[in-house]
C-alpha positions as CSV (number, residue, x, y, z in Angstrom):
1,X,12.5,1.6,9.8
2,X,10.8,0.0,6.8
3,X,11.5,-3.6,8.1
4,X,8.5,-2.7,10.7
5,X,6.2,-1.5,8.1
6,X,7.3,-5.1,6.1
7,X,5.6,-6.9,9.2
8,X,2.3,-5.3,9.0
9,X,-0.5,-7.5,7.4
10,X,-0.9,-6.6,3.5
11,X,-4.4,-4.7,3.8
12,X,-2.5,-2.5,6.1
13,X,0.3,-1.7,4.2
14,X,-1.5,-1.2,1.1
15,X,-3.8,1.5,3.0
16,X,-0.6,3.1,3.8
17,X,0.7,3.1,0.3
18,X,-2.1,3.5,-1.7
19,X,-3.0,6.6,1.0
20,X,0.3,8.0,0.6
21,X,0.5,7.5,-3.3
22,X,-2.7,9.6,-3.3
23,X,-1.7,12.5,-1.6
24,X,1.4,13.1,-2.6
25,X,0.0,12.9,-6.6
26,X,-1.9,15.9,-5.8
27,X,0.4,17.4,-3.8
28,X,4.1,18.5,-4.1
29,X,6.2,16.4,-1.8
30,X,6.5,20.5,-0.1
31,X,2.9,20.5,0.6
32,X,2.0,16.1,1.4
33,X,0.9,16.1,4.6
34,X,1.9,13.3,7.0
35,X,-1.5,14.0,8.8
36,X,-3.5,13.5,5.0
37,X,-1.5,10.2,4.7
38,X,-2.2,8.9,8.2
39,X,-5.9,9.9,8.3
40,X,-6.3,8.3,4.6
41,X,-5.0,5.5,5.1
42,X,-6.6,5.5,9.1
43,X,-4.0,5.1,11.5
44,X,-2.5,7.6,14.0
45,X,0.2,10.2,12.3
46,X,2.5,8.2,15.3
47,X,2.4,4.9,13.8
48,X,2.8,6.8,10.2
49,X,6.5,7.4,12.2
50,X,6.8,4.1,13.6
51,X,6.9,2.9,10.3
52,X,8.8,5.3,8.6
53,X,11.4,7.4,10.3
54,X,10.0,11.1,8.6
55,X,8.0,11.9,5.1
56,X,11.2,11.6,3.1
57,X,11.7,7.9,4.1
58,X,8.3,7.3,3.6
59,X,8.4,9.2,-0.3
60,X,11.7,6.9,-1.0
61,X,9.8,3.8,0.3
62,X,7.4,4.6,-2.6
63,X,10.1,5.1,-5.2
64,X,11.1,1.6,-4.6
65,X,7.4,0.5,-4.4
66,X,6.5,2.2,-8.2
67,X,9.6,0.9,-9.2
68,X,8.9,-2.6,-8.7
């Protein structure tokens, strides 16, 4: 599912991440909301899905991301 998210333009995806890195640093991955992410970074919580099959793919996605 990530290879769609890979064809965004850059500003987009780095909404998404930087959104996503934000809420689930002051939230447990529990308690991150995929509707905090998606209205953060200001897309629709269904593209946040098109993108990313569910919040866990989305959390390892970000894993890789921080580790490179």
């Amino acid at each position: 599912m990530a290879c769609l998210f890979e064809k965004l333009d850059r500003k987009k995806q780095e909404r998404i991440i930087n959104a996503a890195l934000h809420v689930f640093s002051v939230n447990d991955y529990k308690n991150a909301l995929t509707d905090d992410i998606a209205a953060k970074a200001e897309i629709s919580k269904g593209s946040l899905f098109q993108y990313f099959k569910n919040k866990l793919s989305l959390y390892l996605h970000l894993y890789n991301f921080s580790l490179e």
